[in-house]
N, C-alpha and C positions, 0 to 999 in steps of 0.2 A: 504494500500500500504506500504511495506516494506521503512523504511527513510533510511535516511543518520544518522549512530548513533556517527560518528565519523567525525573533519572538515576533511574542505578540506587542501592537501599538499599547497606547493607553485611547482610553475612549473616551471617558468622565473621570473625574475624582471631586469627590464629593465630601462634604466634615457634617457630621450630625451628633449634638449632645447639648449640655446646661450649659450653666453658668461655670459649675464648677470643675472638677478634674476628672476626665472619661477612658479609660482603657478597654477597647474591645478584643475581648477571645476570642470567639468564632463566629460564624454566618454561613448563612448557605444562600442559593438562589431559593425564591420559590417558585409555587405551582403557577402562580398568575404571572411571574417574571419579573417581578419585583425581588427586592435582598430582602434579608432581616439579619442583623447584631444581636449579641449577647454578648454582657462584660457587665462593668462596675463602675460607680460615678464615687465622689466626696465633693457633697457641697463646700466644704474646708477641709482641704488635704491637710493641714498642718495640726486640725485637731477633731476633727470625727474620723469616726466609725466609713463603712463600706455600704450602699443599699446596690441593689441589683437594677440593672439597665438593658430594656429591649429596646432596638430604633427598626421600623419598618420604612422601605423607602419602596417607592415606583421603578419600572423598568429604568428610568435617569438620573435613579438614584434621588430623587426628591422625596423627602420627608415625607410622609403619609400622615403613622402615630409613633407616642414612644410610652415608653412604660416604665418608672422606676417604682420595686419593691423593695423595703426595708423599714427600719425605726433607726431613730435617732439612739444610737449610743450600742447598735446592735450590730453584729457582724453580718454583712449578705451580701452573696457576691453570685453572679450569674457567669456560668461557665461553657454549654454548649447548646442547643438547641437544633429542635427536627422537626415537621411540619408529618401530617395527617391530610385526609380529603376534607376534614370539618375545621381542623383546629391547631393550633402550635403546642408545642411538648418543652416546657425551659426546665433545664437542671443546673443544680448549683449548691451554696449554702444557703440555711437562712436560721436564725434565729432561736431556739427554743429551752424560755428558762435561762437566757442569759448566756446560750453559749452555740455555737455554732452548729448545726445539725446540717444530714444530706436533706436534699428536698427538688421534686420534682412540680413544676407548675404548670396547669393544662390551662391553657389560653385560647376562648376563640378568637376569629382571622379579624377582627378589629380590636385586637389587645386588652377584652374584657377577662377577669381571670373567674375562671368553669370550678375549678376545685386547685386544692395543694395535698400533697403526699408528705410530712415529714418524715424522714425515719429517727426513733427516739434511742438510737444507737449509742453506744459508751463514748464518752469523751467527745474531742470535735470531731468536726465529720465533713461530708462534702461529696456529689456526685459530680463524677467529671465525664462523663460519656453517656451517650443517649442512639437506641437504635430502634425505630419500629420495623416487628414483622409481617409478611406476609398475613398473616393473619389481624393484625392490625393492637397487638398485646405489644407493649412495650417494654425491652431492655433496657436497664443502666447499671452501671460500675463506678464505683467510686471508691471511697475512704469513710473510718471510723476509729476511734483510739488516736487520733491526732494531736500535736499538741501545736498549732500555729491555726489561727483562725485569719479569715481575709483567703485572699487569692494565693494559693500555693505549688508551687508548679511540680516537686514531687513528696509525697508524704512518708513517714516511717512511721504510719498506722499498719491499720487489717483494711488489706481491700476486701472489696466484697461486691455482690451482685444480686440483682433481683428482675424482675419478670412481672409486670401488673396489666391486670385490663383497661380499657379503655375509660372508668368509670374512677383507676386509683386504685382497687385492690389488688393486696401484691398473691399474686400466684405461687411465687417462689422466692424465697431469698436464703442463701449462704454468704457464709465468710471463705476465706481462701488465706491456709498459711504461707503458700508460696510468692505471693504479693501485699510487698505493703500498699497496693493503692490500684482500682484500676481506674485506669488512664482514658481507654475506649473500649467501646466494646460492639461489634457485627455479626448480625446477624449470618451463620454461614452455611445456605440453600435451607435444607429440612434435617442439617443435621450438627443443630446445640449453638453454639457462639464462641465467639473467641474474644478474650481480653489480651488488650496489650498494657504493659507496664514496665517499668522502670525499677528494678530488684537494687535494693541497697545491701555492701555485705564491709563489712572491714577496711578494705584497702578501695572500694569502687564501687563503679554500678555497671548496670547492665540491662537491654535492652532486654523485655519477655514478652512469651505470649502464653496464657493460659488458655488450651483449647478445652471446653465445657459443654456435656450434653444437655438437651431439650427440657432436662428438672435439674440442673446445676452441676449435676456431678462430673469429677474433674476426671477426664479423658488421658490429656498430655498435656505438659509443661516444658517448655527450653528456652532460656534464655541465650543471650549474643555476647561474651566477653569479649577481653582485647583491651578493657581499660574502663575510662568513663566514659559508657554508650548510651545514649541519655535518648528514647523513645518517645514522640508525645500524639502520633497520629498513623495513622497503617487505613489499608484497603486491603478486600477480601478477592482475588479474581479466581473465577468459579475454575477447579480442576486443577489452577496452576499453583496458588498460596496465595503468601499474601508480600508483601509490599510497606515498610515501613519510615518512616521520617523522623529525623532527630540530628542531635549533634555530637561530637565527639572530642574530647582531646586526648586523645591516644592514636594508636594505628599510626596514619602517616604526619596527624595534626599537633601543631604546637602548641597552640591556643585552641579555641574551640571551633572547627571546619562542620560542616554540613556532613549528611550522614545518611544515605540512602541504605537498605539493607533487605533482599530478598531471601525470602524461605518457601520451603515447598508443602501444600496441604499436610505433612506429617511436622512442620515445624524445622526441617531440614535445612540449615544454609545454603542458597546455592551461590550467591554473592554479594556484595558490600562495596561500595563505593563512595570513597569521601570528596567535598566539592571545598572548595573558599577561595578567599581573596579576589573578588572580581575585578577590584576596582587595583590594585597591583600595591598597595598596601603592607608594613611590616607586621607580618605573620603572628610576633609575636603577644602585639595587642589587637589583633583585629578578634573579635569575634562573629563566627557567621554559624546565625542558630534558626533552624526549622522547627516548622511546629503541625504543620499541614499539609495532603498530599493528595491526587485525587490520580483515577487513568484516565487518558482523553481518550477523545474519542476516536487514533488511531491503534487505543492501546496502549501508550507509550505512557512513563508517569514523569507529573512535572510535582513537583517539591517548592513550598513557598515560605520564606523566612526573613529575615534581615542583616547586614551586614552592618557594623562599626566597631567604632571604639568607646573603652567607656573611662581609659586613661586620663588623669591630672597629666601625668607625664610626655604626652606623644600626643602630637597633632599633624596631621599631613594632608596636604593638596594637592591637587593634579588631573582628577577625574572632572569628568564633565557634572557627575552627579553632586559632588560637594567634597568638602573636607572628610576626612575621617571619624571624626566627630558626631559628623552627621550619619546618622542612622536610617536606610534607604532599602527598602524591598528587592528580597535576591529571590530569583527564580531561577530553577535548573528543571531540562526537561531530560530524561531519562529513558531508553528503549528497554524491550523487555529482556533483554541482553546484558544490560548493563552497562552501553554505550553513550554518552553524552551525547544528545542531540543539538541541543543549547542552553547559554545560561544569559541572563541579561538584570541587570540591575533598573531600578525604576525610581523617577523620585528628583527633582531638579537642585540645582547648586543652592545654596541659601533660601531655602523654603523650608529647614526645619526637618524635622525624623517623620518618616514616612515607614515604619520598620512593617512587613506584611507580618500578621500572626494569623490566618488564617484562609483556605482558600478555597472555591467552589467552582465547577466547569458550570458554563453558562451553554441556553437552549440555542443560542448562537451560535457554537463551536469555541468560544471565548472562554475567558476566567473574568473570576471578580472576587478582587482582593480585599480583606479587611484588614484596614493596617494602621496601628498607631499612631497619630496624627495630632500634629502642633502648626501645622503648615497653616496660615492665616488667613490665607486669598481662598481657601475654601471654604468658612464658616466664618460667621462674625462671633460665634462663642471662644471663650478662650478659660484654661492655657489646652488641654487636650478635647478631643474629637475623639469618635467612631470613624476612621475614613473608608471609603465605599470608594475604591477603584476598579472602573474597569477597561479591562485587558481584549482588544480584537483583533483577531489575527487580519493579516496582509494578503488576501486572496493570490496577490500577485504572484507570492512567493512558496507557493506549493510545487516539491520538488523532493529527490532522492537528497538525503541530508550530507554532508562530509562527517563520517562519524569515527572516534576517537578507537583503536583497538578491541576488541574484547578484553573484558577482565575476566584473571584467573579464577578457576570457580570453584568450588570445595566439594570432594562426592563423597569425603567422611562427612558423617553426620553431625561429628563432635563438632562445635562452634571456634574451629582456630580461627587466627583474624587472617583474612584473606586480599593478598598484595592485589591494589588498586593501581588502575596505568595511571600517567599521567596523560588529564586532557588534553588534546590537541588543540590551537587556536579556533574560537567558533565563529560567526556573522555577530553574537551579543554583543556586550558594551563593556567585555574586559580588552583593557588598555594596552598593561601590562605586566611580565608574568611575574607570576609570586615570588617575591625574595628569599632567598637560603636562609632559611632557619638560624638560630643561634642553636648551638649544640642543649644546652640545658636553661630554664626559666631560673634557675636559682643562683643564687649574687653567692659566692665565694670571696671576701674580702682578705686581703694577706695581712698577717701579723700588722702592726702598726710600726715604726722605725723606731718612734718615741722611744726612749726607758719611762718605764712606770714610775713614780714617784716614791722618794726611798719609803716613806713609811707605809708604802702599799695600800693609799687611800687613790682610790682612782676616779672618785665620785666628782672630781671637779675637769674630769678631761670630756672634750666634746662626747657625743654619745657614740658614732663610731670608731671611735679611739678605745671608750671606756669597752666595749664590747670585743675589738680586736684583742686588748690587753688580758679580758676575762674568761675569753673561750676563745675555743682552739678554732672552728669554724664558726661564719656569719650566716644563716643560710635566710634569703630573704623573697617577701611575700612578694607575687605578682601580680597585672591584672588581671580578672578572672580565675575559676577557682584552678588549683594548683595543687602538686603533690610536693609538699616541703618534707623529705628523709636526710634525716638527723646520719650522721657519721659516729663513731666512736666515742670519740672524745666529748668535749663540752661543747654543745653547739646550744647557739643563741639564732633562735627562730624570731625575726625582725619583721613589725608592723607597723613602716614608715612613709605609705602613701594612701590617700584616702579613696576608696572603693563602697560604692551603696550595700549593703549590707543584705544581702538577698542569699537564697541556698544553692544560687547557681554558682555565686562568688566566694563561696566558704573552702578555704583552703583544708587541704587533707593532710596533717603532720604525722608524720610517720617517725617512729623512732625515738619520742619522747621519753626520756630520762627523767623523774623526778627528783630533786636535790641535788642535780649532776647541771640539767641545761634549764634555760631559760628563753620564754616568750616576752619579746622586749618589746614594747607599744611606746609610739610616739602621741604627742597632739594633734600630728597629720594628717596620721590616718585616724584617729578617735577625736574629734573637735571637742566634744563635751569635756575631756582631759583638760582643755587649756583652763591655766591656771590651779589646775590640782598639783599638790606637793606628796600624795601617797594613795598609793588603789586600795580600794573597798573590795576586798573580795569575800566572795562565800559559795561554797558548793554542798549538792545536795545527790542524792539516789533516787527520791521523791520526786515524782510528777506532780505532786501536788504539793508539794513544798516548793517546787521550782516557778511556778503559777502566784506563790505568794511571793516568794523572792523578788518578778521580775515588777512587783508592785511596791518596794525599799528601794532604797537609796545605796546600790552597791554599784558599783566598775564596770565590777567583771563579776558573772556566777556562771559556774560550770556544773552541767548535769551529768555524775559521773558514769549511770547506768547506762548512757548513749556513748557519752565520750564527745560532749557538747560544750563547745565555752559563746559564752553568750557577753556582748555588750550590752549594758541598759546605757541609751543617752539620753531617758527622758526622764531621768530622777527617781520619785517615786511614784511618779504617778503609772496606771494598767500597762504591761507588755513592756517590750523595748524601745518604745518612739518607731518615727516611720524610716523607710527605707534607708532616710539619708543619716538619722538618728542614731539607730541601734539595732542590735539582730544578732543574728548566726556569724562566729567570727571564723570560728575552725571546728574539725571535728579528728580530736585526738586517735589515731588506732592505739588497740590494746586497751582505751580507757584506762589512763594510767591516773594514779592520785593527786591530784593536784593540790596545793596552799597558798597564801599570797605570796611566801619567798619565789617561788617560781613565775609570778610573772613581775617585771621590770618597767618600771616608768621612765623613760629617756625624755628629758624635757629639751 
């Protein structure tokens, strides 16, 4: 069949939200040809809570209706959504009792809400995938035993799943020890479902899918190592498997690359292919992270996500699309091979982050993109949007594609990581090619030349000096998350540039020594530090001591039974502050002991 050897244009881009601050997750086309949005608004980002957010737009993307659900001071966040012959289906969290629950909303086609399903499941909770069947009973997957309420991209709860009629009763519902969380979930013909997920263990994660019969029960399980293979969208294709979208830093990536990865209806590898750098960018702060994937209609899968950076330290120029900085919708289209067909970035020079999170094939042969949106000339609300782009192809340019190698393909079943080519030049809108890697993200600093001071009081020398003079190696944090392994000796794990606080960012230390090495924190990276003269620390084993802690006035509290250290920078008041505030700093392997002698304040 003749491809598409050239992307697709843009057609519209469209901004739809409040006054206040809008992140949209996903969207689909609908049945009448119009989109619809799901995501989460804060009328004051700096001090509420989360309410849930649907926008419906017309074939041109014009606004129709919008719908926000939530309470003031409550957690609720809207996460995926799927349409019926009568009605819409939203899933997400919301509320109950003061603490976040999964919850499923049935909507009719003018945003009136028909019923709600809480689930009154242990701890937080949250459904993150939604499928109707042939039959017209509805799946979803999600999370429960959670402990992060608001929008979470992967949990180390109990996933679980369930099955309800059209009316809200559930037919069936199990947990699943093999996943903390499910992610998606598809229907697969007449026989059961599959969830995808994102398995947490020790040193990584790892891309899964749990395949599940017709009343829950678990069939097969395989997950995809190789490193951090981070899953968050898959297609089912009848006969051949399935088809998966995420991102990586491992295999051949230094920072986090794109992540296609097929398997076969037994859950079998057959190949894996990593994408980034479009825009010709240093590797190793650029992030290029997918979240959605669909087949088009030659077959072929395209993969939709974002590229930038999120670096204090690195800025660069040169593309047409904007700086580095700026965050700009990546598309890669994919044969069923394994072949790059094309990738093209979207999104104009100085108009702001346009990053895609989500994506749907339109009745046109087209996509339409939903993508994080600050860009101004779209919408007169501000600071964030729902943005509604869409994508049409170029009639003209229907042709046998120029396609990159075959990649090698795995016919062991076991999941080793499998050598991806390097793409060929395409028609898209990369510039130029990726720059060589720096061998390792981690700062090695040499002794210092200094002599230490005769009475071996070091507390008055700069902080990298004090730090060379006190341990044998520096080993220091990068942008995005990162595997920081400790050496032998005394090493000093360094927190001196500042990064939003999220669990995609949370470094992984390996190797921690207690009463041997030390976690040194500047102001830079911790702003709430500035003008502190000693850290407040405290750790617990308690989930529910840890839930009271992060409502005191400490530092740093680490939760040892995870192997969690956590920044508060909003004081005492609920959680850790928002993304920019406080959060998930690192996640210790081994869960080793921690006290305050062990972490360091470098002023």
């Amino acid at each position: 069949m003749p491809q598409m050897a050239t992307p697709p244009i843009v057609g519209f881009h469209k901004g739809h939200g409040t006054d206040g601050e809008e992140h949209v997750h996903e969207g689909i086309e609908t049945l009448d040809t119009g989109f619809i949005g799901i995501g989460h608004t804060q009328d004051s980002p700096e001090s509420e809570t989360l309410d849930i957010l649907v926008i419906k737009t017309d074939s041109n993307g014009e606004e129709i209706w919008s719908k926000k659900i939530g309470a003031i001071g409550e957690w609720d966040v809207g996460i995926a959504i799927a349409e019926s012959s009568d009605s819409f289906y939203a899933v997400g969290g919301k509320s109950l009792g003061g603490i976040q629950k999964p919850v499923i909303i049935k909507m009719a086609k003018g945003g009136e809400i028909l019923w709600e399903k809480l689930f009154d499941t242990p701890g937080v909770g949250m459904l993150r995938g939604i499928d109707i069947t042939q039959n017209g009973e509805v799946a979803v997957t999600g999370f429960h035993e959670g402990d992060e309420e608001g929008f979470v991209f992967i949990s180390e709860g109990t996933g679980f799943a369930a099955v309800l009629d059209r009316d809200g009763v559930v037919v069936w519902q199990e947990d699943y020890e093999q996943i903390p969380q499910g992610t998606k979930i598809l229907s697969t013909d007449n026989n059961g479902y599959a969830i995808l997920s994102t398995v947490w263990n020790e040193e990584e994660n790892n891309a899964a899918i749990l395949k599940i019969g017709n009343s829950g029960e678990v069939q097969w399980f395989e997950s995809y190592g190789g490193g951090n293979n981070q899953a968050f969208d898959f297609e089912y294709i009848t006969e051949e498997g399935y088809v998966l979208a995420g991102h990586t830093n491992s295999i051949s990536a230094v920072n986090w690359d794109g992540l296609m990865t097929k398997v076969d209806t037994s859950g079998n590898l057959v190949w894996r292919k990593t994408v980034g750098q479009p825009r010709g960018y240093d590797s190793l702060y650029i992030h290029d992270e997918f979240y959605g994937i669909v087949v088009d209609s030659d077959g072929s899968y395209v993969m939709a996500g974002g590229t930038g950076d999120e670096s204090a330290m690195y800025e660069e120029g040169g593309h047409p699309s904007g700086p580095s900085g700026e965050w700009k919708s990546y598309l890669v289209k994919i044969n069923p091979n394994g072949q790059t067909i094309w990738e093209a970035v979207y999104g104009e020079s100085n108009q702001g982050h346009n990053a895609a999170e989500f994506l749907d094939t339109t009745i046109d042969g087209g996509f339409i993109l939903f993508n994080d949106s600050d860009t101004a000339s779209i919408s007169t609300k501000e600071p964030n949007n729902f943005g509604f782009m869409k994508l049409d192809h170029n009639a003209s340019h229907l042709s046998d594609a120029n396609q990159d190698p075959l990649p090698e393909t795995v016919t062991n079943p076991t999941p080793e990581p499998v050598p991806t080519p390097t793409p060929e030049p395409t028609p898209a809108t990369v510039l130029t090619p990726t720059p060589e890697p720096p061998p390792t993200p981690s700062l090695e600093l040499p002794p210092s030349p200094l002599s230490p001071p005769i009475d071996g009081d070091f507390s008055s020398l700069p902080p990298d000096l004090w730090l060379s003079q006190t341990h044998d190696v520096i080993i220091q944090s990068v942008r995005g998350k990162g595997k920081l392994k400790g050496k032998k000796g005394a090493d000093a794990f360094y927190f001196n540039s500042f990064e939003a606080f999220t669990k995609k960012s949370a470094d992984k230390i390996i190797g921690f020594k207690a009463s041997q090495d030390t976690i040194a924190v500047s102001p830079d990276a911790f702003p709430a530090l500035e003008g502190v003269s000693a850290i407040r620390f405290a750790s617990t084993k308690s989930k529910k001591e840890l839930k009271q802690l992060s409502k005191e006035d400490y530092d740093f509290v680490y939760f040892e039974k995870k192997g969690r250290l956590y920044f508060d920078g909003n004081g005492a008041e609920k959680n850790w502050g928002n993304s920019d505030e406080g959060g998930l700093v690192a996640i210790l392997k081994g869960k080793p002991e921690l006290t305050s002698f062990d972490i360091k304040l470098l002023a």
